[in-house]
C-alpha positions as CSV (number, residue, x, y, z in Angstrom):
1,X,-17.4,18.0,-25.7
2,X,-14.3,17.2,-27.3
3,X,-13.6,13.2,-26.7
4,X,-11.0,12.6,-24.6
5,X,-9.2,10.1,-26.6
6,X,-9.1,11.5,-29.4
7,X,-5.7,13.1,-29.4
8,X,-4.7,10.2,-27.3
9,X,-0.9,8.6,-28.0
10,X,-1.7,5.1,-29.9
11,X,-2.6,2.2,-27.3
12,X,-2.8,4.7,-24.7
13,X,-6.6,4.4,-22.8
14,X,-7.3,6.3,-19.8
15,X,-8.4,3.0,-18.2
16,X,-4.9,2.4,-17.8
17,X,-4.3,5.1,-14.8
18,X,-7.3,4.2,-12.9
19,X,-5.5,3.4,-10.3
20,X,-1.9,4.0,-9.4
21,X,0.4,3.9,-6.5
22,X,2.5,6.7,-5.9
23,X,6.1,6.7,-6.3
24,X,7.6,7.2,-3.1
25,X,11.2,7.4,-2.5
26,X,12.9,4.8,0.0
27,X,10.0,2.9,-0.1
28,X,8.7,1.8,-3.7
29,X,11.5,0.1,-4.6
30,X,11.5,-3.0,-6.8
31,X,10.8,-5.7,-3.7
32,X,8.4,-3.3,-3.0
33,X,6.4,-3.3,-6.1
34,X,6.7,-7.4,-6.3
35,X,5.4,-8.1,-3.0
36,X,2.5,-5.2,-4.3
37,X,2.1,-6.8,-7.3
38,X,1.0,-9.9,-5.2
39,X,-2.2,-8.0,-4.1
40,X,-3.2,-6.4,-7.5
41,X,-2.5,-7.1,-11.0
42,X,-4.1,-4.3,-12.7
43,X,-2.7,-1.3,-9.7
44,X,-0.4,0.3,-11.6
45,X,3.0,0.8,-10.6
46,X,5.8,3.2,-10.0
47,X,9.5,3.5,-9.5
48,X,11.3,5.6,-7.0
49,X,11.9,9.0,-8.7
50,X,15.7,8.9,-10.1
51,X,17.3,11.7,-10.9
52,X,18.6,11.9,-14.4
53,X,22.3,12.1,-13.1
54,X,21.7,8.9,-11.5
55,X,21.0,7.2,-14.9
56,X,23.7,8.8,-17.3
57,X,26.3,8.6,-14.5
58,X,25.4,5.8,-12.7
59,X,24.5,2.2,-12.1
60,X,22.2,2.2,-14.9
61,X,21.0,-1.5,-13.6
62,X,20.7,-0.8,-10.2
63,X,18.4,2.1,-10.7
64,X,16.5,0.0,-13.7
65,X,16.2,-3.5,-13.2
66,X,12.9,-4.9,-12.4
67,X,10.0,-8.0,-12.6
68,X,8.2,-8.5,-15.2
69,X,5.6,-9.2,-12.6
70,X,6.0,-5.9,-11.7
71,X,4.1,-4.6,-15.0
72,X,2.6,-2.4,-15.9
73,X,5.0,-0.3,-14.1
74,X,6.5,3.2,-14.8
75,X,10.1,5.3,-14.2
76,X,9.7,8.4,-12.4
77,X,12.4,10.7,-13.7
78,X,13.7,13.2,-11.7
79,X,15.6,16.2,-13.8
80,X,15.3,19.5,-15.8
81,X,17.5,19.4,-19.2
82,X,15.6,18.2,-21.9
83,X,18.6,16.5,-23.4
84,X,19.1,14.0,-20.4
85,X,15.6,13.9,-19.7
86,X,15.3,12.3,-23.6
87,X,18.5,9.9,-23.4
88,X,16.7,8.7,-19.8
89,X,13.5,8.1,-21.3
90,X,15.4,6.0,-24.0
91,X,16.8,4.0,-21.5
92,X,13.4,3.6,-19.9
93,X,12.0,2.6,-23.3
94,X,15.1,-0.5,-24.0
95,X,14.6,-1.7,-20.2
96,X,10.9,-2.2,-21.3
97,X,9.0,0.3,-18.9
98,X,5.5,1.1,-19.9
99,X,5.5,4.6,-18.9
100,X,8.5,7.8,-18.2
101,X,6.3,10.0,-15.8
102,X,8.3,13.6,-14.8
103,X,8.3,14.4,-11.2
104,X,7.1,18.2,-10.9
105,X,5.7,17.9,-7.3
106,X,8.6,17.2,-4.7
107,X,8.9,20.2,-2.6
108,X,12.5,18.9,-1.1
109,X,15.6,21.5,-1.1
110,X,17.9,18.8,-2.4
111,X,15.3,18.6,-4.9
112,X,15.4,22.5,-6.0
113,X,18.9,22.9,-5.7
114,X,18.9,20.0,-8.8
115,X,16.3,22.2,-10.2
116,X,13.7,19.8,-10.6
117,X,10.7,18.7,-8.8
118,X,7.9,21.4,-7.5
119,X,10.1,24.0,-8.5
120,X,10.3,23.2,-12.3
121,X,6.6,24.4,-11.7
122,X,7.4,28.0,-12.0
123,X,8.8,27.1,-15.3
124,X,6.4,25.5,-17.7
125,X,8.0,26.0,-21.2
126,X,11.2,24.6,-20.0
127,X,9.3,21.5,-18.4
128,X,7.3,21.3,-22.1
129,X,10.5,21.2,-23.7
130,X,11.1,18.2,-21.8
131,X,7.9,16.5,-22.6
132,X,8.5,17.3,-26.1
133,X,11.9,16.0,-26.2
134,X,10.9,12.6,-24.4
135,X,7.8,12.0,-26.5
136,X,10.0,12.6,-29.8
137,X,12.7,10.2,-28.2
138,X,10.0,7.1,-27.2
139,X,7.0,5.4,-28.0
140,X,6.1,5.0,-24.1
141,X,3.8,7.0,-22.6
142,X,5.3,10.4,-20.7
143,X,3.2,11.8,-18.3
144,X,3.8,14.7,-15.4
145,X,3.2,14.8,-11.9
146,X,2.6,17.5,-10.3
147,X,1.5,20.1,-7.7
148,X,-1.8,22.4,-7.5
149,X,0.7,25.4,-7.0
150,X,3.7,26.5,-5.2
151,X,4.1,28.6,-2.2
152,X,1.2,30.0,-1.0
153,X,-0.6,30.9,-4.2
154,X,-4.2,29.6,-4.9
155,X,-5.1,30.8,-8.3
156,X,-6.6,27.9,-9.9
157,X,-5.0,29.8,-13.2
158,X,-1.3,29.1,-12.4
159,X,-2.3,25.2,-12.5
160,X,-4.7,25.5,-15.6
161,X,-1.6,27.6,-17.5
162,X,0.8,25.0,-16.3
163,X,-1.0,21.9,-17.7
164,X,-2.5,23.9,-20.7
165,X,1.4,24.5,-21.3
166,X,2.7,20.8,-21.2
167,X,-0.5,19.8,-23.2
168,X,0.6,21.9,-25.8
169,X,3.6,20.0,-26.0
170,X,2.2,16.5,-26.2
171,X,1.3,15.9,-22.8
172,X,-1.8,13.8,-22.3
173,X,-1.5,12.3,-18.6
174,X,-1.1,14.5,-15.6
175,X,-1.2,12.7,-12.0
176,X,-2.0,15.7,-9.7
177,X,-1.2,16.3,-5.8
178,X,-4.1,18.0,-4.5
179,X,-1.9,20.3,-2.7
180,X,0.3,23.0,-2.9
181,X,3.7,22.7,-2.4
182,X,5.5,25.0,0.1
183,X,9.2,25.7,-1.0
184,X,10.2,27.3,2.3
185,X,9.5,26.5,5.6
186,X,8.3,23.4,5.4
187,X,9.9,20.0,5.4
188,X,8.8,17.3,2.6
189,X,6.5,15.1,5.0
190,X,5.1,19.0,6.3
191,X,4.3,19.5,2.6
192,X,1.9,16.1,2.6
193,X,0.3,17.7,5.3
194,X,0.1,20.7,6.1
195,X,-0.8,22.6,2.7
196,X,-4.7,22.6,2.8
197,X,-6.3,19.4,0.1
198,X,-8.2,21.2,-2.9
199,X,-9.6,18.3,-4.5
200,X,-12.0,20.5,-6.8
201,X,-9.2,22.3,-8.5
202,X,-8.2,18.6,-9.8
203,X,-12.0,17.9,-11.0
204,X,-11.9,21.4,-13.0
205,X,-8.7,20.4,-14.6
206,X,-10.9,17.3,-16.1
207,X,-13.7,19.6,-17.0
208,X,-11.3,22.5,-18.9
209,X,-9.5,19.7,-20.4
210,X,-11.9,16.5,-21.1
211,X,-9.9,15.4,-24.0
212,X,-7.1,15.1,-21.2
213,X,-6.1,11.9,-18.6
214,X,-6.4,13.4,-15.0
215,X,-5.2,11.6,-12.1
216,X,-6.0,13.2,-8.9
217,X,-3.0,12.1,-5.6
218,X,-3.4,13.3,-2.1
219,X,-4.4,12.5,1.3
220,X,-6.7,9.4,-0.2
221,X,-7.6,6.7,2.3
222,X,-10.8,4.3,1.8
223,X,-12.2,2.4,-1.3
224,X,-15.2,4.6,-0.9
225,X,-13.1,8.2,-1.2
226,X,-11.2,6.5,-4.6
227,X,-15.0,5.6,-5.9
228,X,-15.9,9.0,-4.8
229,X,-12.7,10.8,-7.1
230,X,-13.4,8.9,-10.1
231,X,-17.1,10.0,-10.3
232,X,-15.0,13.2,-11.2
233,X,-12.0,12.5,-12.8
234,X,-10.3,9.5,-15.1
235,X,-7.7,8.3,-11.8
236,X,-6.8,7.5,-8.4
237,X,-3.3,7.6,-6.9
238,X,-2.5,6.5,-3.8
239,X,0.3,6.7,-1.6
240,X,1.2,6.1,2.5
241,X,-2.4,4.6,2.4
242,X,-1.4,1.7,0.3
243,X,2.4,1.2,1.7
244,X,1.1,1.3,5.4
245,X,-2.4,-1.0,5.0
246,X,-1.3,-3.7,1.8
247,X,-4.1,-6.1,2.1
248,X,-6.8,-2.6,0.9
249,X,-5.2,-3.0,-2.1
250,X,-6.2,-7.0,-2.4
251,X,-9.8,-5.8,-2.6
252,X,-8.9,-2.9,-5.9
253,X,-8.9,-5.2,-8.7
254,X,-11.9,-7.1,-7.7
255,X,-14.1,-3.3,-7.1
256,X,-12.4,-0.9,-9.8
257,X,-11.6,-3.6,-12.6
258,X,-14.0,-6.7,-12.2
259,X,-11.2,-8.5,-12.1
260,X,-10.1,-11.5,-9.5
261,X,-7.5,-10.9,-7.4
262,X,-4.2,-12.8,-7.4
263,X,-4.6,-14.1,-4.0
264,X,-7.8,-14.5,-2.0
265,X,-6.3,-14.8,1.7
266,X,-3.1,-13.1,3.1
267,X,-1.8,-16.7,4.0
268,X,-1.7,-16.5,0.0
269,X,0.3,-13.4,-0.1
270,X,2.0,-14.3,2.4
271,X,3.4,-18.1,1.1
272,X,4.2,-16.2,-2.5
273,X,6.4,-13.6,-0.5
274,X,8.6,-15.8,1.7
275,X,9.5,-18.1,-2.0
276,X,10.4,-14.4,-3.0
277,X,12.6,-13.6,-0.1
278,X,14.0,-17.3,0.0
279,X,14.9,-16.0,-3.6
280,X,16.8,-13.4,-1.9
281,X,18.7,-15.2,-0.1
282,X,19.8,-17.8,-1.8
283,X,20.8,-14.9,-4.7
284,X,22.9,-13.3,-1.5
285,X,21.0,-10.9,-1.5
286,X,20.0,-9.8,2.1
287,X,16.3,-10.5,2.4
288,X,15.6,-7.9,5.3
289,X,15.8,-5.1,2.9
290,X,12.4,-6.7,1.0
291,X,10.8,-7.8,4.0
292,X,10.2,-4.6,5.4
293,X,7.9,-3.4,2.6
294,X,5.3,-6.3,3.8
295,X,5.3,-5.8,7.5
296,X,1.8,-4.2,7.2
297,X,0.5,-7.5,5.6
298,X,-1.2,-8.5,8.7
299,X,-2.5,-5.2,10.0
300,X,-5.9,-5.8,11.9
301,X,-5.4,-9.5,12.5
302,X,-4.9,-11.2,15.7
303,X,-1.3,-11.8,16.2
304,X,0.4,-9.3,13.6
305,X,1.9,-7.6,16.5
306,X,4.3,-10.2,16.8
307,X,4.6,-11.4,13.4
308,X,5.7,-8.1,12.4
309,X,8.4,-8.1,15.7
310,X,9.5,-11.7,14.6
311,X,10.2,-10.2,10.7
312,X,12.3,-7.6,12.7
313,X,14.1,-9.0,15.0
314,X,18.1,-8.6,13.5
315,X,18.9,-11.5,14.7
316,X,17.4,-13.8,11.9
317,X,18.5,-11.4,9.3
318,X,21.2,-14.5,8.2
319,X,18.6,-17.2,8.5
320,X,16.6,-18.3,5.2
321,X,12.9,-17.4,5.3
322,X,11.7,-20.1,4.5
323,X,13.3,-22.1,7.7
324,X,12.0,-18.8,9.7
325,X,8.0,-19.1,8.5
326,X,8.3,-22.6,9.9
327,X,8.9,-20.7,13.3
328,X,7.2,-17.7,12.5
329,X,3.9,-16.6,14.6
330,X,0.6,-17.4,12.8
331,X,-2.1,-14.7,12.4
332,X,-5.5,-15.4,11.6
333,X,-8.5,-15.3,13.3
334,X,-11.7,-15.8,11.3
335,X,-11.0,-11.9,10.2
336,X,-7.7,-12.5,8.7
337,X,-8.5,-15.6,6.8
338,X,-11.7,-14.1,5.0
339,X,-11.4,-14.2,1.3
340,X,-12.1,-11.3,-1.0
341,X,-15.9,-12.3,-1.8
342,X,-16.1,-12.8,-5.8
């Protein structure tokens, strides 16, 4: 068996993509990722996907800017030219992200009509000229995410030809949606769904190419199903799960790193957020936009019913959080105030 480092970038480990959380647009912005990064250190991270006309033609520090708690943390590119693709991945590399990962899965039709996302998947040497050009341009690790297949095609080929392409060029990370995706009739939260999970086409992807990092994404809930995946394959990425139900992820770095967690309680979590939103506001920046990445925080608890109404309620979008937590309502029965055992 060939090693799988061996061909491996230098200071790239598999390790590193154990665990991931998806990049998800609207949602994993940066607030998002620092109130995540209260929950895990070693998760890793991603950006929004933005598209490389965004970056060259836009508000280069409104679509970079980030934490350095936020590491390590990676920029999701959206785009298809390999020239942009390498000045974007530069601009990645000076802003100090640790990895430029290439969106090849997003099934939207604002997506296609850019000529990027799933679609870029019916056109692999064009998408390896774009990993070539962004590994010649940085040191940073450039990775692919993509689909199983498009349409309604299940020939476990098409995906092993598309990877085997892109490894050719220098790819060595692929993070890979379980699914198809559908470029017709079906809307982008249809194309989470409704395409059927083939989790084993992932786990032959490790065994055709061990020397390879394989990620596998898609429709993964529990703690139990990640340990299940990575009996098969190098990572776990995970999406609505995490975003929806926070406090799982407080438990990840403890059971998949043997590592403490940053907090032990939500109260924890939940003190470090509100100095981050007080942060907010007294930056004038409204705090409301941050705050509704963390309504889950309390999800199972007596009472987060209407601590998550309070955190809502317009009316105390112009207050500072830190006079509103004095007022706020107080989960935590014995259940919410259990600590992550060591």
């Amino acid at each position: 068996m060939i090693d799988s480092r061996a061909h491996q970038q230098p200071g790239i480990a598999p390790e590193a993509w154990r665990l991931s959380v998806a990049p998800m647009l609207d949602w994993t912005d940066r607030h998002c990722r620092h109130f995540h990064r209260l929950l895990t250190r070693r998760t890793r991270l991603y950006t929004e996907m933005v598209t490389t006309g965004a970056l060259l033609h836009g508000d280069q520090a409104r679509h970079l800017d980030f934490d350095a708690i936020e590491h390590p943390v990676a920029l999701q590119l959206g785009g298809s030219d390999p020239a942009d693709l390498a000045a974007c991945a530069r601009l990645a590399q000076r802003w100090g992200y640790d990895e430029v990962n290439l969106n090849c899965g997003c099934p939207s039709e604002r997506v296609q009509k850019g000529a990027f996302g799933a679609c870029l998947m019916a056109e692999p040497a064009l998408v390896a000229d774009g990993v070539k050009a962004m590994r010649d341009a940085v040191d940073v690790p450039v990775t692919v995410k993509h689909r199983i297949g498009i349409d309604r095609g299940e020939s476990y080929d098409f995906v092993r030809d598309f990877v085997g392409t892109l490894a050719d060029a220098g790819c060595e990370v692929f993070i890979v949606h379980a699914r198809n995706a559908w470029l017709q009739g079906l809307s982008p939260k249809e194309n989470r769904d409704i395409p059927p999970l083939r989790y084993e086409q992932v786990y032959q992807l490790k065994r055709d190419f061990p020397q390879l990092t394989i990620v596998i994404n898609g429709g993964i809930r529990t703690d139990d199903e990640i340990a299940a995946h990575l009996a098969h394959v190098d990572g776990v990425m995970v999406g609505r799960q995490a975003y929806h139900e926070p406090w799982q992820m407080a438990g990840w770095d403890l059971r998949f790193f043997g590592e403490a967690a940053p907090a032990g309680e939500r109260a924890q979590v939940e003190a470090a957020w509100m100095d981050y939103l007080q942060a907010q506001h007294l930056g004038g920046r409204p705090w409301p936009q941050a705050m509704r990445h963390a309504l889950g925080l309390w999800n199972g608890v007596a009472g987060a019913r209407s601590w998550r109404q309070f955190w809502s309620d317009h009316h105390h979008k112009l207050r500072p959080p830190h006079e509103l937590s004095a007022l706020s309502p107080r989960p935590g029965t014995a259940a919410g105030r259990e600590r992550i055992a060591p």
